[in-house]
C-alpha positions in Angstrom: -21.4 -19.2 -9.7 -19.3 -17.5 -6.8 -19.9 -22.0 -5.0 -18.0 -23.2 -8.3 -15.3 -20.4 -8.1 -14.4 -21.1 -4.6 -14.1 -25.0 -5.4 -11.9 -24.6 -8.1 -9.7 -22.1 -6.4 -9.6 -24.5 -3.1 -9.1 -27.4 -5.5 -6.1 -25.6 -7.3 -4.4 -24.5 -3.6 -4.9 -27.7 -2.0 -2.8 -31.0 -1.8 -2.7 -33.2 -4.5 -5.2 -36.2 -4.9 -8.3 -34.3 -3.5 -6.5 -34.7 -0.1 -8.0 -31.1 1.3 -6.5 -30.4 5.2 -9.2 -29.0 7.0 -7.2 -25.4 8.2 -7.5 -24.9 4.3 -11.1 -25.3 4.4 -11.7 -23.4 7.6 -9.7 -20.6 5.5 -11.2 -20.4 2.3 -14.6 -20.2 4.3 -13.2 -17.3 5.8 -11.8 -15.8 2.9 -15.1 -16.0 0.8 -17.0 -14.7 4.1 -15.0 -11.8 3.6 -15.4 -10.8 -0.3 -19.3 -11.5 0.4 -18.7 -8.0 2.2 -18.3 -6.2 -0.4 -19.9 -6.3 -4.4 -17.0 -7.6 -6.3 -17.5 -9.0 -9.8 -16.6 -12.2 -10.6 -13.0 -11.1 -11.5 -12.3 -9.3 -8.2 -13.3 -12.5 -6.1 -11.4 -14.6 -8.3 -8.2 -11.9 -7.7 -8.9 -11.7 -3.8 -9.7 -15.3 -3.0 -6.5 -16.3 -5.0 -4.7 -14.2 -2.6 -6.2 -14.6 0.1 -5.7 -18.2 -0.1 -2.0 -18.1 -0.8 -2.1 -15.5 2.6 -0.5 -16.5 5.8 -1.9 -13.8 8.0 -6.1 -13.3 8.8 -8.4 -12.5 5.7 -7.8 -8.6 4.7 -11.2 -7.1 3.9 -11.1 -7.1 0.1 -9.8 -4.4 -2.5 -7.8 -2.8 1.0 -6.5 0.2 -0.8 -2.6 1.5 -0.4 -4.7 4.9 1.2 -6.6 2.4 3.6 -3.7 0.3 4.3 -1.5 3.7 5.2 -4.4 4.9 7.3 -4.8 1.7 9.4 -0.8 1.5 9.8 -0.9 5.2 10.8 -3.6 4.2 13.7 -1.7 1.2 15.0 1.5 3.3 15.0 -0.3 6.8 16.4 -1.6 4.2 19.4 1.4 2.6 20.3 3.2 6.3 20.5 5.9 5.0 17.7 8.3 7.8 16.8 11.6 8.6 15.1 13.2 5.0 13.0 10.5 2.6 15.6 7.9 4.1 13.6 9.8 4.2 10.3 10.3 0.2 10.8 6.8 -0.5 12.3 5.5 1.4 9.0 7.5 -0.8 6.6 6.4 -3.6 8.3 2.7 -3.2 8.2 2.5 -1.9 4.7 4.1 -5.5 3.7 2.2 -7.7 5.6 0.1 -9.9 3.5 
């Protein structure tokens, strides 16, 4: 089921006339390698593969909560020694990336 969902949503984000660049392939294999980590129903892939296809940046693991996303921003930012408006701007930044 999860093949035929992962065709159609290629086939829906890819050029017209079938014409499918190969980075797109390479990244909807990497997406759908991803949301295999976790149990998602056939609604949640179909959410998370539709953005991470649309993405620019590397596969997120899927369902990335706004608690998990804070937490990993927090660890870059704690490591790098950010303080003061560096770390209010590296925050912003990282909570926004796709």
């Amino acid at each position: 089921m999860r093949a035929v969902l992962l065709f159609a949503l290629l086939s829906a984000v890819a050029a017209p006339a079938g014409a499918q660049d190969p980075a797109s392939v390479e990244r909807a294999k990497a997406c759908d390698a991803r949301a295999r980590e976790k149990p998602l129903t056939d609604e949640q892939y179909r959410v998370y593969m539709r953005a991470c296809l649309v993405s620019t940046g590397p596969p997120r693991p899927p369902l990335d909560t706004l608690r998990t996303i804070e937490r990993r921003c927090n660890a870059v930012a704690n490591g790098r020694v950010l303080t003061g408006q560096d770390r209010v701007a590296f925050m912003a930044e990282c909570r926004n990336r796709p």
